[in-house]
N, C-alpha and C positions, 0 to 999 in steps of 0.2 A: 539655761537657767540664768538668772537675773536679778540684781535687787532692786528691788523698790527704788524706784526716784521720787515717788510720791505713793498715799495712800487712795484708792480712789474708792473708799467705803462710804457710802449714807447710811446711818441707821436709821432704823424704821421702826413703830410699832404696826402699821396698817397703811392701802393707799385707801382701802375704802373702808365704808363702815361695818363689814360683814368678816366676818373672820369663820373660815373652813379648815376645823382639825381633823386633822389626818390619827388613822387607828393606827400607828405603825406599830411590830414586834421585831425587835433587833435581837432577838435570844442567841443567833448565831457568832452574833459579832462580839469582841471583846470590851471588856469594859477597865482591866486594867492595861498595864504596860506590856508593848509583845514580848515575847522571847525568840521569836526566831523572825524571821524576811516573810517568810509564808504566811503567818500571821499577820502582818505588814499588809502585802500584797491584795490577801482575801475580805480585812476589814474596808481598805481604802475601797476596791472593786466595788464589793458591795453596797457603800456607803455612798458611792457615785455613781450605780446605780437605782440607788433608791430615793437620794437627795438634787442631784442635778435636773434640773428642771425645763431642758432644754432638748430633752430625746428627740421628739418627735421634730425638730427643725435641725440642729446639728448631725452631720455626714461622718462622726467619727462610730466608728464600727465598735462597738464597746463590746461586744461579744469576741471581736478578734481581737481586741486588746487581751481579754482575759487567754483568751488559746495562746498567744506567743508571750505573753509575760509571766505566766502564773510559772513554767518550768524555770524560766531566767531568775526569778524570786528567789525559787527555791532553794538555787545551789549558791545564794550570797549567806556573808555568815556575819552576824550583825554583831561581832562582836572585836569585825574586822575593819578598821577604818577605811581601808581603799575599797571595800564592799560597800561599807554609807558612803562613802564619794562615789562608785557606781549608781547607787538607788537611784540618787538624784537627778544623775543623767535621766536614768527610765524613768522617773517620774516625767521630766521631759518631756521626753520620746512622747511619751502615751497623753498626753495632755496639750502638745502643742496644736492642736487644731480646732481644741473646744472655742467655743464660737461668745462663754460670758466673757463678757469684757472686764467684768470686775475678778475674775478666778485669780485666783492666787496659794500657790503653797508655801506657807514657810515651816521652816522643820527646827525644833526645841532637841532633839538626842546633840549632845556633845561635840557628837562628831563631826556634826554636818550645818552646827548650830548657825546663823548666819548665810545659810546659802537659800536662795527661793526659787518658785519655779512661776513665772508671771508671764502669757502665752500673749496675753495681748499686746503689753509692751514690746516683746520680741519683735512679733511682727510690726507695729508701729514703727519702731525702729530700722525697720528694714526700706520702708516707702521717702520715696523722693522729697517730701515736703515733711517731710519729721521734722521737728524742733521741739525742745525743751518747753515748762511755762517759760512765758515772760513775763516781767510787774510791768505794769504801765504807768504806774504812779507817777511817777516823777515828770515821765512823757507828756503826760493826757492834763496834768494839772496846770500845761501851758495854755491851754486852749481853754481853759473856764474863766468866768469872771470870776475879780479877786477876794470874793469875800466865800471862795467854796471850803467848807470842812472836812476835814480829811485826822481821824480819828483811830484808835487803837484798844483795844480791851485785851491787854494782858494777861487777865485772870483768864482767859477764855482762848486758849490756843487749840491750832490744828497742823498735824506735824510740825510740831514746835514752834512756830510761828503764831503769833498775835492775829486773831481778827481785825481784818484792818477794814473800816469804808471809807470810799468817798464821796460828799456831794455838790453837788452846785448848778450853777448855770451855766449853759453856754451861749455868748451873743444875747444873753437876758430875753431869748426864748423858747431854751431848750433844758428842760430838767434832765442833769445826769446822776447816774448811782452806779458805783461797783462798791464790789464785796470781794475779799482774799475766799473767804470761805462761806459756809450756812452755817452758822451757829449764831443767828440775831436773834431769833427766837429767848434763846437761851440768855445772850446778852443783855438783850429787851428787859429779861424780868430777871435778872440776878440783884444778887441783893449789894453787891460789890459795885464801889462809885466808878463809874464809868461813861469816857462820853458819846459812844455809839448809842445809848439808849436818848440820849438829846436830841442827836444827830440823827435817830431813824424816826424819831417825832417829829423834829422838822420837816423829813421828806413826808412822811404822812400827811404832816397839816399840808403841805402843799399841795399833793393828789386831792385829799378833799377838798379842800379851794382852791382851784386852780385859777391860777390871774389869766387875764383876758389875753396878755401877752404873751403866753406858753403855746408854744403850737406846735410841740412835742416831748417825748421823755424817751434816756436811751436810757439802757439797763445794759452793762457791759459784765457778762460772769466768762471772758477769757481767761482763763489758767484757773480757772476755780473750780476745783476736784470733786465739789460734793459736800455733804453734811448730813445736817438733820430735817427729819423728813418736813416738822413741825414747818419751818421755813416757807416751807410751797405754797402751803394757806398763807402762812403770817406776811409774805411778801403780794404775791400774785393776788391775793383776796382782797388788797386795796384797791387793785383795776377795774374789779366788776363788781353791778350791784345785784347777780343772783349768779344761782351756781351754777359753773363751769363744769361741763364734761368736757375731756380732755383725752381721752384714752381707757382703758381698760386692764385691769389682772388677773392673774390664774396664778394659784401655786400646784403640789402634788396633793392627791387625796388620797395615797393608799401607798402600799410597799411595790407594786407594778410600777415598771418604767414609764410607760405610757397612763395611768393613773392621775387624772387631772381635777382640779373642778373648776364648774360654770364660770366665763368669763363674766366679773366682776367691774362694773363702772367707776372710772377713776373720777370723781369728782373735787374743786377748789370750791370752797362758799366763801363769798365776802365777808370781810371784816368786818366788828362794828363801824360803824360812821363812814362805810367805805363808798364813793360814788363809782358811775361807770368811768371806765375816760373812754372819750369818744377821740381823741389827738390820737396821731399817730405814736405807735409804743413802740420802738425798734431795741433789737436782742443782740448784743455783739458775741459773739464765741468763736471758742476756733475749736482744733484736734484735742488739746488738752483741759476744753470745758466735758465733764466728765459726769456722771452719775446723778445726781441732786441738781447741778448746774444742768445737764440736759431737758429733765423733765420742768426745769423752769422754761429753757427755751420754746419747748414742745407747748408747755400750755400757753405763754403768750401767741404761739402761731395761732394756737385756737381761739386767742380772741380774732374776731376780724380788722381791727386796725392793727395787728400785729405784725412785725415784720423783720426778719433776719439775716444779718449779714457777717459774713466771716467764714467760714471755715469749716467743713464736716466736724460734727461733735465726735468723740473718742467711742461711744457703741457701749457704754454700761449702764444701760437703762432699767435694767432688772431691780428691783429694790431690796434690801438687804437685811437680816433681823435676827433674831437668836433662832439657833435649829428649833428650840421648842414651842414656840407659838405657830410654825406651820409645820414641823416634824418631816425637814426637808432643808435645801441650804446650807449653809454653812456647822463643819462640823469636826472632830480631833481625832489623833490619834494617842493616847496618853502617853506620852515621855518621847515621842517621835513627829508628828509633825502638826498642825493643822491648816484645812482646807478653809478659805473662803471663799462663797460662790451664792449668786442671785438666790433669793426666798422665793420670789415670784417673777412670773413673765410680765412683761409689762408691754401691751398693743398701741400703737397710737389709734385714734378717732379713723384716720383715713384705713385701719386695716392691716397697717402694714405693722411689722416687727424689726426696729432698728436694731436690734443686739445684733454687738458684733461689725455693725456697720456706721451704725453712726448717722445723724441727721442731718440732712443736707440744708445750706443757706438760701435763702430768696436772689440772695446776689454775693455770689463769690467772689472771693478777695483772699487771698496765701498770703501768709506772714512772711514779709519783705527784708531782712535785718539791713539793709543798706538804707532802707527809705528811714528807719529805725535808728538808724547809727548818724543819718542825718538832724534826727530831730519831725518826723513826721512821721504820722500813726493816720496809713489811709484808711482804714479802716473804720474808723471813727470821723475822719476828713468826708467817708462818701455817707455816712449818717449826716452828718450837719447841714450835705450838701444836699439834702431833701429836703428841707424846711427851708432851702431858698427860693 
């Protein structure tokens, strides 16, 4: 068990325009606070059977889960502290192999308030090239020419921190842009003075007019955890001028484990006034570009001048939303804990299912902290060094 070092949630209302409600009947399960472990035990089981959306590709035995835990439940006494300091162990136990990358438990009782149970981190944690985000700010804004913007929207934070972009040029022929987080959507149109909404103008106006001199644009979402879904269009739908298919989703359709419906087309349409870019569009990320930053990188691959380097993405491609719009997902237990976890499965175009694994780069490159501690960001050094 683990806490959070970051939150790797995107909320969602849809990736496509179709929405599939599920009939579901919870009559079995509780709807106030338990009273005993066993109650505990039979709600969660349930509810992760009925909600998890990943049966049919994750290896974890959910049916043995229920045989060797339902007895262990029963003999804790919830009114024992070192018994919720046991739960949580088995929470654990029984969750560390699920395969969302976004799952997350955190638990509201008293007892235990503060502690979580986050499977993917663990394991992240354990592999040889792990590291923390890094900001690159300070780094990367050596390398632009000196009139690049670099901006904050305060009113608009994501774990506690400011939205922050940056833009510019590099060598006056390479358009650059990162982002802390995806909430430009939201920044874009807020009604509080701010100058990200200036500053994501000017990148705009510059995609639609593109000077003759530009013979590319890098898009770097390294350490950038995720957002809002709005984003995907609002960024990506300035690159092309019709819609992108990208991928594909499915949520649950019914109370059965295996209970699915028809895989659903993820499409991006253009923005108003948006042109193609036909320049190459290269994606920086690494381990720590997560959820909302993934499916940005995904759908640039599927342009054809797309192209990306850095670092396998972190595997929480799933998108995310209130249990009640697909009646599946993320969901509670009252006064004990609640579960987060994918709404929908999310396919890329080629077929494949990155949850859990993570998307792989065009040109691999591991974050270096000596090359970093020198003052050099290869990563972005072998971006520029394409457009030589």
């Amino acid at each position: 068990m683990k806490k959070l070092f970051s939150n790797y949630i995107f909320s969602i209302a849809v990736y496509a325009g179709v929405l599939f409600t599920s009939c579901q009947k919870d009559d079995f399960l509780i709807s106030n606070a338990p009273t005993n472990f066993s109650e505990v035990f039979e709600t969660f089981w349930n509810k992760m059977n009925i909600n998890y959306v990943y049966w049919d590709i994750d290896t974890t035995d959910w049916d043995a889960v229920y045989k060797r835990y339902k007895p262990i439940f029963a003999q804790l006494d919830l009114k024992k502290h070192a018994d919720n300091l046991k739960s949580v162990q088995y929470f654990d136990d029984m969750t560390k192999g699920l395969i969302d990358g976004h799952y997350h438990i955190s638990f509201s009782n008293a007892a235990i308030a503060g502690s979580s149970v986050y499977p993917s981190f663990e394991r992240k944690q354990n592999l040889a090239k792990f590291h923390y985000p890094y900001s690159y700010y300070a780094l990367d804004t050596s390398y632009l020419d000196p009139n690049f913007k670099k901006v904050s929207d305060y009113n608009n934070t994501y774990n506690g921190y400011p939205l922050t972009i940056l833009c510019g040029s590099i060598d006056n022929k390479i358009i650059f842009f990162s982002c802390t987080n995806f909430s430009l959507f939201k920044s874009f149109y807020s009604n509080s003075a701010n100058g990200v909404k200036v500053t994501l103008q000017f990148f705009f106006n510059k995609l639609a007019n593109l000077p003759e001199n530009i013979k590319g644009i890098i898009i770097d979402v390294r350490g950038n955890q995720g957002g809002d879904l709005a984003d995907l269009n609002f960024l990506v739908g300035h690159f092309i001028d019709k819609p992108l298919h990208f991928g594909y989703t499915r949520s649950k359709s019914g109370n059965g484990r295996l209970d699915y419906t028809p895989w659903i087309k993820a499409i991006i349409t253009p923005e108003p006034n948006a042109k193609a870019i036909r320049i190459p569009i290269i994606v920086l990320a690494d381990l720590n570009s997560a959820s909302l930053s993934e499916a940005v990188v995904m759908a640039i691959k599927a342009i054809p001048n797309g192209i990306f380097i850095g670092e396998t993405t972190w595997g929480a491609t799933g998108p995310i939303t209130d249990e009640e719009v697909y009646n599946d997902g993320q969901f509670g237990i009252p006064n004990f804990l609640t579960v987060l976890t994918s709404s929908c499965t999310f396919k890329y175009i080629d077929g494949k299912i990155y949850e859990g694994i993570g998307f792989s780069p065009d040109i691999t490159l591991p974050f270096n902290s000596y090359e970093i501690n020198i003052g050099k960001d290869a990563q972005l050094e072998k971006a520029i060094s394409l457009f030589h």
